[in-house]
C-alpha positions in Angstrom: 102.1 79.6 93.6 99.6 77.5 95.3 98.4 78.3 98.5 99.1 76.5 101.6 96.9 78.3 103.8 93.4 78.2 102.0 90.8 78.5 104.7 88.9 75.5 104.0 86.8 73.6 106.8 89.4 70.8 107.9 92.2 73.5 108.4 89.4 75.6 110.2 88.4 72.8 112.5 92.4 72.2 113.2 92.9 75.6 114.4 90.2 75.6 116.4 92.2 73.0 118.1 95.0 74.9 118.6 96.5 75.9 122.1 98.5 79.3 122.9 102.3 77.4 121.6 100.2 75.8 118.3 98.7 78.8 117.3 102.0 81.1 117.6 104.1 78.4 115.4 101.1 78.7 112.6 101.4 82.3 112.7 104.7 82.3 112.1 104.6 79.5 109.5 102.4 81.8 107.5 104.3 85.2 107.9 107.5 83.2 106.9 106.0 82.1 103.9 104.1 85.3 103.1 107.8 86.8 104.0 109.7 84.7 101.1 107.4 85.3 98.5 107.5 88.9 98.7 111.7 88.3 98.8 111.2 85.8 95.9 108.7 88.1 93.7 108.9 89.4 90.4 111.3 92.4 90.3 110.8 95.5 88.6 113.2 96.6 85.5 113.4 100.5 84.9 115.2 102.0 81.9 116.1 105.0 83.1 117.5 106.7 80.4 113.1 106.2 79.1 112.5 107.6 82.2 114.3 110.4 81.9 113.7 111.2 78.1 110.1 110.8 79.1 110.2 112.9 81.9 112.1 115.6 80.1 109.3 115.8 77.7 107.0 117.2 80.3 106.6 120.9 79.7 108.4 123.2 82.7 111.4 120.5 83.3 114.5 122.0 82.6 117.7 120.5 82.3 118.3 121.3 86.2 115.0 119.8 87.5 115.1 117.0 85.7 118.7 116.1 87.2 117.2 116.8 90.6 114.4 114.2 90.0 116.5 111.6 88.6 118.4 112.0 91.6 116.0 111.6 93.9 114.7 108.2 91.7 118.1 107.0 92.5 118.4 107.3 95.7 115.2 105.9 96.8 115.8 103.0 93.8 118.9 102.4 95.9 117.2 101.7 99.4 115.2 99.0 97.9 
């Protein structure tokens, strides 16, 4: 994505210019973008039955544990 707010010297000199009002909407302007690329981003896939073949592989995870930590993936997969 190309970026709107490189710091080069003719967006320098116009925020120099900027009163208290100017400067405020600019921030915003920024934070708004910044806000809808992070919204808009790549999303992460997770195959959870990998995860949790993987994860019982690991020596000392029991059938028990493993259901514990799988739940606990869930939950905080499900806050996102």
């Amino acid at each position: 994505m190309e970026n709107k707010f490189l710091l080069d010297r003719a967006l320098y000199k116009r925020i120099k210019g900027f009163d208290k009002n100017r400067m405020q909407q600019f921030i915003e302007e920024i934070y708004n973008c910044a806000a809808k690329e992070v919204q808009g981003g790549e999303s992460v896939t997770l195959d959870m039955q990998e995860l949790r073949s993987e994860l019982g592989q690991i020596k000392g995870i029991g059938e028990n544990r493993l259901n514990e930590i799988m739940l606990v993936i869930e939950k905080h997969l499900e806050n996102k």
